[in-house]
C-alpha positions as CSV (number, residue, x, y, z in Angstrom):
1,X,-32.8,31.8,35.0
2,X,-29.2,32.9,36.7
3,X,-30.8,34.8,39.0
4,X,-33.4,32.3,39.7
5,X,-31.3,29.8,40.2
6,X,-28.6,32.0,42.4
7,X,-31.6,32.7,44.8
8,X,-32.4,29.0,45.7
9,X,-28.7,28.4,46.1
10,X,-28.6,31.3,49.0
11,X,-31.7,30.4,50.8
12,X,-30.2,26.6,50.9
13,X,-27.1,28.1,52.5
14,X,-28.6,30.4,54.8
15,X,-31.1,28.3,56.1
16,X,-28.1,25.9,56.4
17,X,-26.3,28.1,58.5
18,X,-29.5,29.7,60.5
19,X,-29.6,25.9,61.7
20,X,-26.5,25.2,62.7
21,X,-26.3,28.3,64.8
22,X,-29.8,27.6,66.2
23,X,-28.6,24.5,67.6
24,X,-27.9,23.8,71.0
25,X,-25.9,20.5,70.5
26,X,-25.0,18.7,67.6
27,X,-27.1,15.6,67.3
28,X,-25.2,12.6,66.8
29,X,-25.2,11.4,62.6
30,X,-28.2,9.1,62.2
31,X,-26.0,5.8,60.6
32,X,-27.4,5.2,57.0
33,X,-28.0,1.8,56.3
34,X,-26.2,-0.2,54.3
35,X,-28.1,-0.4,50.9
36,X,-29.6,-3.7,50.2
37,X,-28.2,-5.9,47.8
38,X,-29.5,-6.2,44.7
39,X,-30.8,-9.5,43.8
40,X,-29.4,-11.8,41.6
41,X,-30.8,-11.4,38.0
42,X,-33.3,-15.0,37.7
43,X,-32.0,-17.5,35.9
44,X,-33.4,-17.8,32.2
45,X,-36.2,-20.6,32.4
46,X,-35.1,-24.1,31.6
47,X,-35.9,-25.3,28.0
48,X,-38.7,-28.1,28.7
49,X,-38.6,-31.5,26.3
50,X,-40.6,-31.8,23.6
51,X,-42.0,-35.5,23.3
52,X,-41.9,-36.7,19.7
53,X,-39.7,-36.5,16.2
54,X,-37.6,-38.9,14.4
55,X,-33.8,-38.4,15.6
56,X,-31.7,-39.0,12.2
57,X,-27.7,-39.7,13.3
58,X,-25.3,-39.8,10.5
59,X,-22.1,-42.5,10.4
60,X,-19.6,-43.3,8.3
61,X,-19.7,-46.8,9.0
62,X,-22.6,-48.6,10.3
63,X,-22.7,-52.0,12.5
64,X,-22.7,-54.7,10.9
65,X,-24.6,-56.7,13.6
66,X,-27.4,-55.6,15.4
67,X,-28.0,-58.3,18.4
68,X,-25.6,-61.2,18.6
69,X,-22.5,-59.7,21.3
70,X,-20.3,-62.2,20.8
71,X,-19.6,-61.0,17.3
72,X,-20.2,-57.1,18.3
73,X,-17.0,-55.0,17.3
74,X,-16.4,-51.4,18.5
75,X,-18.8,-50.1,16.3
76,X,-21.6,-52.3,17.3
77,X,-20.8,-51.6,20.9
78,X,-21.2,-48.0,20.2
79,X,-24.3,-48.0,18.1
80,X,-26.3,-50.3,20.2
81,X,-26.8,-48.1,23.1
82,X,-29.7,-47.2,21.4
83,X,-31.1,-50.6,22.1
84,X,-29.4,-52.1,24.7
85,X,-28.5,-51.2,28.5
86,X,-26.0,-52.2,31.0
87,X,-26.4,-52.8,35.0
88,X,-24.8,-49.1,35.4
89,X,-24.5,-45.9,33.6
90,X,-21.6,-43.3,33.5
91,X,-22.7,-40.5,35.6
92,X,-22.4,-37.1,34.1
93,X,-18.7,-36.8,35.0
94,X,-17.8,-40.2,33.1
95,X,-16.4,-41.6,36.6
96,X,-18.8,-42.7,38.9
97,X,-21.1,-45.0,38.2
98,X,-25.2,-44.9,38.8
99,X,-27.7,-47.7,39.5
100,X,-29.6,-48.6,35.8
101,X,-31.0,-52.4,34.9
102,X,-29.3,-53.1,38.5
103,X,-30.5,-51.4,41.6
104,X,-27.4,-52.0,44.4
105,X,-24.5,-54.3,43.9
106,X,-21.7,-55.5,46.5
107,X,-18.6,-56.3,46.0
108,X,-16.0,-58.2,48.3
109,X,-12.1,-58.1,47.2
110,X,-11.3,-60.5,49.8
111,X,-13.6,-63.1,49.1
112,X,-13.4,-62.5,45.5
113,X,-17.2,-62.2,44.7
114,X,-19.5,-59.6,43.3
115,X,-23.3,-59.7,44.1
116,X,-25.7,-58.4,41.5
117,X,-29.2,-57.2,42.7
118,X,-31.2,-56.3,39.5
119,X,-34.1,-54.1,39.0
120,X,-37.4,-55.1,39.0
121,X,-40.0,-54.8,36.1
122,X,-37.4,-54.9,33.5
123,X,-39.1,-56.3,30.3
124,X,-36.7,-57.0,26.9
125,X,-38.7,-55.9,23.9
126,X,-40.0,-59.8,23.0
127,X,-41.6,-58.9,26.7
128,X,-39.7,-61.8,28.3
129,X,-38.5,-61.0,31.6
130,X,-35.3,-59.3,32.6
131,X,-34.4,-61.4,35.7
132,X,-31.1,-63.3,37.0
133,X,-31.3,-66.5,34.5
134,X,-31.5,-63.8,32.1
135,X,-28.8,-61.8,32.8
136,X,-26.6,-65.0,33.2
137,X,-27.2,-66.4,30.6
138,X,-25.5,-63.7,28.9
139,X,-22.6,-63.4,30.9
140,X,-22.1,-67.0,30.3
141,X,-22.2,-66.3,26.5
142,X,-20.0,-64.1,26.6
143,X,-17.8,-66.3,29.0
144,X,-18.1,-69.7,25.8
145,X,-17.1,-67.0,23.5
146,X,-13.7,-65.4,25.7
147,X,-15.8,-62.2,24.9
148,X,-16.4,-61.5,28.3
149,X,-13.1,-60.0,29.6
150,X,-13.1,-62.1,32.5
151,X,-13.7,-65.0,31.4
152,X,-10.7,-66.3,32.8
153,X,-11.4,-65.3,36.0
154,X,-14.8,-66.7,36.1
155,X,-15.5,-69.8,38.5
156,X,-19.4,-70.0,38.9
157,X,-22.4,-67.8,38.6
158,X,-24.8,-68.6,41.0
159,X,-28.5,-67.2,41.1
160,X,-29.4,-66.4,44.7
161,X,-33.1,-65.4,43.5
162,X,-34.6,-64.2,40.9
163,X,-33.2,-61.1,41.1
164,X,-29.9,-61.9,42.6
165,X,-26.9,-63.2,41.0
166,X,-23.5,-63.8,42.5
167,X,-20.1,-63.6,40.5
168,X,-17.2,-66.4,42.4
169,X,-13.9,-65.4,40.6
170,X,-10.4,-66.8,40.9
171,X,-9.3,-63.2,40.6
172,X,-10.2,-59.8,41.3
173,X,-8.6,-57.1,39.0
174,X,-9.6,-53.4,40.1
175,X,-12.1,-52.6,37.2
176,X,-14.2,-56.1,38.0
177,X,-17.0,-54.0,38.9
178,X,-17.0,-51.5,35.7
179,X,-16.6,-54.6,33.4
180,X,-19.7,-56.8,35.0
181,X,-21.8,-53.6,35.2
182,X,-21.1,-52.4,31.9
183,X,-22.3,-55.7,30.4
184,X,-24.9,-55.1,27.8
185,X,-28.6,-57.6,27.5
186,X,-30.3,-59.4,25.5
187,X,-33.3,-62.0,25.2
188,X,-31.8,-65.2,25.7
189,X,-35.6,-66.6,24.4
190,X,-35.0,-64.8,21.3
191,X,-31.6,-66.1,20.5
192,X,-32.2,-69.6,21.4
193,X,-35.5,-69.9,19.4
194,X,-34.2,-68.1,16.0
195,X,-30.3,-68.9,16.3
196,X,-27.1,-66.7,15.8
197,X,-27.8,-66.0,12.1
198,X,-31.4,-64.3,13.1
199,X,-29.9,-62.4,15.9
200,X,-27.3,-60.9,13.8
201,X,-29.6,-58.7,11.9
202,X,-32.6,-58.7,15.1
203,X,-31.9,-57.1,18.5
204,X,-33.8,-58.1,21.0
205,X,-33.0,-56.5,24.0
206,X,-34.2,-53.9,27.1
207,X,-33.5,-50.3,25.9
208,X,-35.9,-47.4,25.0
209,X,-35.8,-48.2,21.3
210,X,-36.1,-51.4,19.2
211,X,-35.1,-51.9,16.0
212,X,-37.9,-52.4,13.4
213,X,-35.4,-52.4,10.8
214,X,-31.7,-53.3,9.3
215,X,-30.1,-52.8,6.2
216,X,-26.8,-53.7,5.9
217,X,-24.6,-50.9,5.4
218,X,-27.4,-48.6,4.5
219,X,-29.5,-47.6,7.5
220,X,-30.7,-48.9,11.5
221,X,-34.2,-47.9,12.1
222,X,-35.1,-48.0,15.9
223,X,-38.8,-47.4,17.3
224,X,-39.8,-46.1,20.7
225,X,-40.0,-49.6,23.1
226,X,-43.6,-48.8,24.5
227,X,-43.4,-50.8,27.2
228,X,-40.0,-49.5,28.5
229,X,-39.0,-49.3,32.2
230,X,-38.8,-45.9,32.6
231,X,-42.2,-45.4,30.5
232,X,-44.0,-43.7,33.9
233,X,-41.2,-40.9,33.5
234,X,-42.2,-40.2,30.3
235,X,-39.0,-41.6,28.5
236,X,-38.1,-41.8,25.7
237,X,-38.9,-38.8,24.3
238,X,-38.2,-39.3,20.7
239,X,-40.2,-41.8,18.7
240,X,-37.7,-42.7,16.3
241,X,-33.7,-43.1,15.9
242,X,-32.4,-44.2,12.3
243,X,-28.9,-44.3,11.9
244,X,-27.6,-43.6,8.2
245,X,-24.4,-44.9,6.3
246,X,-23.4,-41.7,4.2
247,X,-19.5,-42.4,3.4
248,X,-19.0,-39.3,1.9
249,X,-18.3,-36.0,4.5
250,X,-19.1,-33.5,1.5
251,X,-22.4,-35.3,1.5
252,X,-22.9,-35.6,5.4
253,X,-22.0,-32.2,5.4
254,X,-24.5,-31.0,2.9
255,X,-27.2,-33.4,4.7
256,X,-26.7,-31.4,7.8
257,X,-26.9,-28.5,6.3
258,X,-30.2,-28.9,4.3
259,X,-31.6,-30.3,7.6
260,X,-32.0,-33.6,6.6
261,X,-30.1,-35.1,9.2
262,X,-29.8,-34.2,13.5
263,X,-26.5,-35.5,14.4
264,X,-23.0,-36.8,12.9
265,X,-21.0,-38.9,14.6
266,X,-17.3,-39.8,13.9
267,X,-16.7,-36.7,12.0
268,X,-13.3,-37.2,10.2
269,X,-12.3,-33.7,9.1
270,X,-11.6,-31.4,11.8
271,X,-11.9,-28.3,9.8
272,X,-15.3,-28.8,8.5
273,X,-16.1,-29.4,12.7
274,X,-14.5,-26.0,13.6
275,X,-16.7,-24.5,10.6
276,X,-19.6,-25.3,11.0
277,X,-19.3,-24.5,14.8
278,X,-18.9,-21.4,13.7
279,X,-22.2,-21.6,11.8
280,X,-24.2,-22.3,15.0
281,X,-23.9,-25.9,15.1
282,X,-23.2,-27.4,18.2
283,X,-19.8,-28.7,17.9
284,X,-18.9,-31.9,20.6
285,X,-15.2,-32.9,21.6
286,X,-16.0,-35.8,23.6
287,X,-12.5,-36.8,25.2
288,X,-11.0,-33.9,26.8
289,X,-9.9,-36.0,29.4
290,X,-12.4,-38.6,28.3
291,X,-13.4,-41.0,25.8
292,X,-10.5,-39.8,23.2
293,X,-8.7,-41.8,20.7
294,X,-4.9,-42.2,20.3
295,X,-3.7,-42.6,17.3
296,X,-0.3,-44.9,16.7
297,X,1.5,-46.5,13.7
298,X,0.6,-50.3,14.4
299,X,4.0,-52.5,13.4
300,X,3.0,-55.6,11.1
301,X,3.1,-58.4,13.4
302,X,5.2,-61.1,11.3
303,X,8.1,-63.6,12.6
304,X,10.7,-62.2,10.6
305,X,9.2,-58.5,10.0
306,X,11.3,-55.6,10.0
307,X,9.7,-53.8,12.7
308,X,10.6,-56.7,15.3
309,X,14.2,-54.6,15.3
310,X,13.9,-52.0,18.2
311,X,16.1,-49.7,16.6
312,X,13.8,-49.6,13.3
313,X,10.8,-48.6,15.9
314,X,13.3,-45.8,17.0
315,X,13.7,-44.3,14.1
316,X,10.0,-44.4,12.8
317,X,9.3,-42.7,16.7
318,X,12.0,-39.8,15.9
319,X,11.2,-39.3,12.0
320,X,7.6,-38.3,13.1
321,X,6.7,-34.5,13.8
322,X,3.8,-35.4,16.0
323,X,3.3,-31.6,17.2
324,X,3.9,-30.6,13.1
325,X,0.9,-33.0,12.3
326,X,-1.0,-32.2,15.2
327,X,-1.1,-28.6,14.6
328,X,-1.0,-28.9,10.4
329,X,-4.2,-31.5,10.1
330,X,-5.7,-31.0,13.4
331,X,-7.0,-27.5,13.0
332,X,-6.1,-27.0,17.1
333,X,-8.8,-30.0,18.4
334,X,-5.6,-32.8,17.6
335,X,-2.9,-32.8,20.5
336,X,0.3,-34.3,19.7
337,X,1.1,-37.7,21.5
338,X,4.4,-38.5,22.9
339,X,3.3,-41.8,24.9
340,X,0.3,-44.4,25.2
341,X,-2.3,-42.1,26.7
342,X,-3.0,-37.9,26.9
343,X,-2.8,-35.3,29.0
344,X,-5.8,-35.3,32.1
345,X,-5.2,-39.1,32.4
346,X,-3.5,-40.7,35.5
347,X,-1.1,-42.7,33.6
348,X,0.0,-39.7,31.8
349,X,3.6,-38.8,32.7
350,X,4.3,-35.2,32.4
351,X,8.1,-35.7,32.6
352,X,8.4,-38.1,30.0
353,X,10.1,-37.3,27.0
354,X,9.6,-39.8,24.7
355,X,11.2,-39.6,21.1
356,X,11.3,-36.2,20.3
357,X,11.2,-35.2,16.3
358,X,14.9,-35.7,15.3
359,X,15.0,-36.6,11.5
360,X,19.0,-37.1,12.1
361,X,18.9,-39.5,14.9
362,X,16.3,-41.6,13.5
363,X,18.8,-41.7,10.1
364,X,21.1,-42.8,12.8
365,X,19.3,-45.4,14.1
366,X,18.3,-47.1,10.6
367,X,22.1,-46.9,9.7
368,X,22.5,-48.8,13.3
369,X,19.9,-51.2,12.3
370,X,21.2,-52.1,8.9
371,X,19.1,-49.9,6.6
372,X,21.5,-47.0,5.8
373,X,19.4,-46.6,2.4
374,X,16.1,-46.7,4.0
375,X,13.5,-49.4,3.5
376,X,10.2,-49.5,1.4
377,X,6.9,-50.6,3.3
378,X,3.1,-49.9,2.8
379,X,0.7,-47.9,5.3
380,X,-3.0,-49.1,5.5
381,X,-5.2,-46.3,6.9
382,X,-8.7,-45.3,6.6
383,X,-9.6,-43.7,3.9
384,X,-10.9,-40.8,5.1
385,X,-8.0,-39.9,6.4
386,X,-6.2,-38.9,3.9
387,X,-3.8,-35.9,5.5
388,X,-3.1,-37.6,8.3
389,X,-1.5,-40.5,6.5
390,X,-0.1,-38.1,3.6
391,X,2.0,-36.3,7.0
392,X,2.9,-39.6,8.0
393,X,3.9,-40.7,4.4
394,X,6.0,-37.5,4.2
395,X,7.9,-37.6,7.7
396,X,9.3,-40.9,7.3
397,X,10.5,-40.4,3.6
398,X,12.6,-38.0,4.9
399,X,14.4,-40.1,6.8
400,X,14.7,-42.8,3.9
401,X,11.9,-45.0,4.4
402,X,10.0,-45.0,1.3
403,X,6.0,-45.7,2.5
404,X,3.3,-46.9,-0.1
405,X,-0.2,-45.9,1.0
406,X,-3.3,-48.6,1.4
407,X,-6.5,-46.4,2.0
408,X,-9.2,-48.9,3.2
409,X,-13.0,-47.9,3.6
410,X,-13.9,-48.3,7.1
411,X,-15.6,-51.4,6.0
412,X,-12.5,-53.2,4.9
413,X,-10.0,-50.6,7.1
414,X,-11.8,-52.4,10.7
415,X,-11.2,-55.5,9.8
416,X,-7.7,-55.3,9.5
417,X,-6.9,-53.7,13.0
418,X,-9.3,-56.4,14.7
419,X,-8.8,-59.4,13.1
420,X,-7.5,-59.9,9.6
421,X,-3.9,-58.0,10.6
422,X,-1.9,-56.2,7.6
423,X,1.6,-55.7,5.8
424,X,3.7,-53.1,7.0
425,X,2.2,-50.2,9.4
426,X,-1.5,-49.4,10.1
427,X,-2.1,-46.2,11.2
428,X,-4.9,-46.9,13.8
429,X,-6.3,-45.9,17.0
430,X,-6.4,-47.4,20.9
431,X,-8.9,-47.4,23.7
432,X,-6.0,-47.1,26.5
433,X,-7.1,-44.5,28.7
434,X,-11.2,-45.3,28.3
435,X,-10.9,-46.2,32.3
436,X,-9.5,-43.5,34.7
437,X,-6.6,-45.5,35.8
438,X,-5.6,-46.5,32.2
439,X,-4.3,-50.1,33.3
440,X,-7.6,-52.0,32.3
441,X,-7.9,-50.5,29.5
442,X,-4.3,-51.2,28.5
443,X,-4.4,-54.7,29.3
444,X,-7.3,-54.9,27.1
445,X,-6.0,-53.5,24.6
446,X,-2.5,-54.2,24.2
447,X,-1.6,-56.2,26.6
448,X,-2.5,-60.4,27.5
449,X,-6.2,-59.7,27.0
450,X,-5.9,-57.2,23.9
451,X,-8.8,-56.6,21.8
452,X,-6.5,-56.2,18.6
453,X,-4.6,-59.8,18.2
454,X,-2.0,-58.2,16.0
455,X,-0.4,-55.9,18.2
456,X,3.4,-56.9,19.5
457,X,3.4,-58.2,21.9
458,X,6.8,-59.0,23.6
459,X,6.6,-56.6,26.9
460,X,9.7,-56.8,29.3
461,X,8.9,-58.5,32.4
462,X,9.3,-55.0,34.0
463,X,5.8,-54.4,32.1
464,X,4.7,-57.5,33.0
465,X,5.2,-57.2,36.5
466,X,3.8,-53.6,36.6
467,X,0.6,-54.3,34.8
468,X,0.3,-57.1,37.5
469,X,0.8,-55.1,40.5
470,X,-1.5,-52.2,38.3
471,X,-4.5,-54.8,38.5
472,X,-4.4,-55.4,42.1
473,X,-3.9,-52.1,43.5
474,X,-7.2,-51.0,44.8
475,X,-6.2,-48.0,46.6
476,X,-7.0,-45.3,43.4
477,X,-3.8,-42.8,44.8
478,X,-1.3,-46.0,45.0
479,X,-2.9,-46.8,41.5
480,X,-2.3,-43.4,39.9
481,X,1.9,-43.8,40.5
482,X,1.5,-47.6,39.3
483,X,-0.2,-46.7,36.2
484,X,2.3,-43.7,35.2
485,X,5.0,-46.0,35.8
486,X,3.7,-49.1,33.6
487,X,2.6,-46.6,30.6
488,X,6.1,-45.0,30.7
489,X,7.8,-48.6,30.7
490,X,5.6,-49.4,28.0
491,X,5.7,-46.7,25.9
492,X,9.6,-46.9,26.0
493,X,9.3,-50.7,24.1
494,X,7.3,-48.3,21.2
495,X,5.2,-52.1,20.1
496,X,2.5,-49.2,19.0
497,X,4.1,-46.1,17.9
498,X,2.5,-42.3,19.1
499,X,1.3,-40.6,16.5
500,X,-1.4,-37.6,18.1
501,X,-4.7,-37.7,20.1
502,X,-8.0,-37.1,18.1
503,X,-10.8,-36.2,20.0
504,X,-14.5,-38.1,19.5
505,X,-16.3,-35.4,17.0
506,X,-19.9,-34.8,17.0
507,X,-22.1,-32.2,15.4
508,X,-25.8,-31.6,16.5
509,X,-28.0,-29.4,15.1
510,X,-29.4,-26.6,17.4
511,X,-32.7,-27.8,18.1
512,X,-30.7,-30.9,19.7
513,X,-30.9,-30.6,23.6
514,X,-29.1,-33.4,25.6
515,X,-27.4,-33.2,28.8
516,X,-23.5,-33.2,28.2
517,X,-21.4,-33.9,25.2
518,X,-22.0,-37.6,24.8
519,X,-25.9,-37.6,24.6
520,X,-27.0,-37.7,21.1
521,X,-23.8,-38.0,20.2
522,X,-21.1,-41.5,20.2
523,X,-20.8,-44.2,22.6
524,X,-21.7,-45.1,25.9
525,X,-23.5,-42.9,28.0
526,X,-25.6,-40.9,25.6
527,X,-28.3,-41.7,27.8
528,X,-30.5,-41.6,24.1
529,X,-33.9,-41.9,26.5
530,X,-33.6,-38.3,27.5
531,X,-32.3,-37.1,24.3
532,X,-34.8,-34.4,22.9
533,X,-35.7,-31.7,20.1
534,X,-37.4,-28.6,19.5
535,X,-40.2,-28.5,17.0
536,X,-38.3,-27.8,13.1
């Protein structure tokens, strides 16, 4: 084989060489082409919907009314997107808005008016039609009821046509055009002819489900709405959504596990989240930068309470290891919060300080404020959250102040941040920041046109004045330094105390396919009508 292999190696190199010296002139070197790239590896096929199945959503608390707005909390606002749908959606990056129940809107700033034209062979599921009398009608409801947030605001609606409807207002905030086109609808017919007390537990309204049936604090069964708008697209794909009350997470959990359930929403318990990630579920964080919750201590609002003292709200601010409880019970999806909204928002201020965990400055303060021994005072929470309340409970008795726990169910636990109010603290969440900008959203929820009626209330004119200007600034770039200035000013007067910055949890199962994190999953824009599952 050696010699074999020595004798092709000579002949290559003598017939090399016999070549080169045969040749007259050297040719020049042919160029070798440049090889051809190879092409991109194809894309996997896209999964294609599956019509059919019964989409089973877990909840720890359930809404307790079905199809009368004016009583609609922010449970029943979340849950009836099933049901019900505004003049605009979200679009899939939660800023812009798309054309839905209304086809093309215009607004004028100057003039103060917003036109409405609506969309066409809209039915609600009594098969009344969806038209301008309709659609004010419920605005107007809304309006009787100072549900509407700008109610104030309102001086006529006319209808141009029937399809045409025409806002005059007496002001023109910045976010007039997200709060008339997020308006949800419902059949005035079927309201009127049955009364309040019917429509509470019957919604009768436009969306791609109905519901067939409501329990009370047990289930919501929805049915596909066969005559839907968007029928000749084929939506919606599932046939049914029923929404179940299951107040215990080790029995959620095991439901989800067993199959027995396609979705929970409002997951308390990060860890069992990041667990069952792990196990293939598929884990949603909805509010990183959007749709989040803040979570503050809520002062009692009373004439002579303690927490009117400024000094007292000091001390609570630097008792509290936000990043300590952050990192401890949020199992790294809780941020720590240092002022009214989070990181990713405009009216975030990445230079503000706030009240840094100092358990000897807030002893400091209480001593200033009269309380050199502390103070005793009671915490109402939700009682499934436990730890969170436990950390709480634990920071401030280190600096003296001796805290009584109140877990609530969520039944009894909502009540009291909306309406009812409570003694001592309340550790409860806020909406500021729902809206890009954060200034609508913090008027409406803690400032003249709050949502929660026990919230201090006492803002320094410089907040007043700010929150003012924050309204009226169209120009989003102005608006972005007006809003970091007012939330800063704000957040100084601690009437709501930072606590940390839960994101929305939602767990799917796998055979759950849905566009982005909010479909199939909590709130507004889940866009349920394209919601879909593989055959299990």
């Amino acid at each position: 084989m050696k010699k074999i292999l020595f004798f092709l190696v000579a002949v290559i190199i003598v017939s090399s060489l016999l070549i080169s010296g045969c040749a007259k002139e050297k040719p020049a070197p042919t160029p070798t082409p440049a090889p051809a790239p190879a092409p991109a590896p194809a894309k996997p096929a896209e999964p294609q919907p599956v019509r059919g199945g019964t989409f089973t959503i877990i909840e720890n608390i359930l809404a307790s009314n079905v199809g009368y707005p004016p009583e609609f909390g922010s449970q029943e606002g979340a849950t009836s997107t099933i049901w019900a749908e505004p003049l605009a959606e979200p679009a899939d990056n939660f800023e812009d808005l798309i054309p839905f129940l209304a086809e093309s809107w215009e607004e004028n700033t100057a003039a103060k008016t917003f036109t409405i034209h609506l969309r066409k062979g809209v039915k609600f599921h009594d098969g009344t039609v969806f038209d301008a009398k309709a659609v004010k009608w419920n605005y107007q409801l809304g309006i009787d009821n100072k549900r509407f947030s700008l109610w104030k605001n309102v001086i006529s609606l006319d209808v141009l046509d029937d399809y045409t409807l025409k806002f005059n207002l007496n002001d023109y905030p910045y976010d007039t055009k997200y709060t008339i086109l997020s308006a949800n609808f419902y059949s005035p017919t079927a309201i009127e002819t049955n009364g309040k007390e019917w429509a509470r537990d019957h919604a009768v309204a436009t969306g791609p489900f109905k519901v067939v049936d409501f329990k009370r604090d047990v289930a919501i069964t929805c049915e596909r709405f066969d005559d839907y708008w968007q029928k000749d697209k084929g939506y919606p794909y599932l046939d049914k959504v029923i929404f179940k009350r299951v107040g215990d997470p080790l029995v959620a959990k095991a439901m989800m596990e067993a199959g027995e359930a396609d979705s929970w929403e409002g997951m308390s318990d990060p860890t069992v989240t990041v667990e069952m990630a792990k196990r293939g579920f598929k884990a949603y964080y909805s509010g990183r930068p959007v749709n989040a919750l803040q979570w503050f201590l809520y002062p009692e609002v009373k004439p002579n309470s303690i927490f009117n003292n400024i000094k007292v709200r000091q001390a609570i601010a630097y008792a509290l290891d936000n990043e300590g409880i952050a990192k401890a019970i949020g199992k790294g999806i809780y941020d720590p919060l240092n002022q009214l909204v989070y990181k990713g928002l405009y009216g975030y201020n990445p230079d503000y300080k706030g009240f840094p965990y100092d358990p000897a400055k807030a002893k400091q303060l209480l001593a200033e404020a009269g309380y050199p021994n502390g103070f005793q005072t009671k915490l109402v929470h939700d009682a499934n959250m436990p730890d969170e309340a436990a950390a709480v409970q634990a920071n401030l008795k280190a600096v003296g102040i001796d805290v009584t726990l109140v877990p609530l169910t969520e039944g009894a636990w909502f009540p009291s941040l909306f309406g009812m109010g409570w003694d001592g603290l309340n550790l409860g969440f806020s909406g500021v920041g729902n809206d890009k900008y954060c200034i609508a959203s913090f008027n409406a929820w803690l400032g003249p046109n709050r949502s929660l009626p026990f919230v201090l209330n006492d803002w320094s004119p410089e907040v007043v004045a700010l929150l003012d200007k924050g309204l009226h600034t169209y120009d989003p770039e102005a608006r972005k330094d007006v809003a970091r200035q007012l939330l800063t000013a704000a957040a100084e007067q601690l009437n709501v105390i930072p606590v940390y910055q839960r994101p929305i949890a939602v767990l799917n199962q796998a055979w759950v396919h849905s566009k982005h994190p909010e479909e199939g999953g909590y709130g507004g824009g889940r866009h349920i009508w394209r919601v879909w599952m593989d055959k299990h």
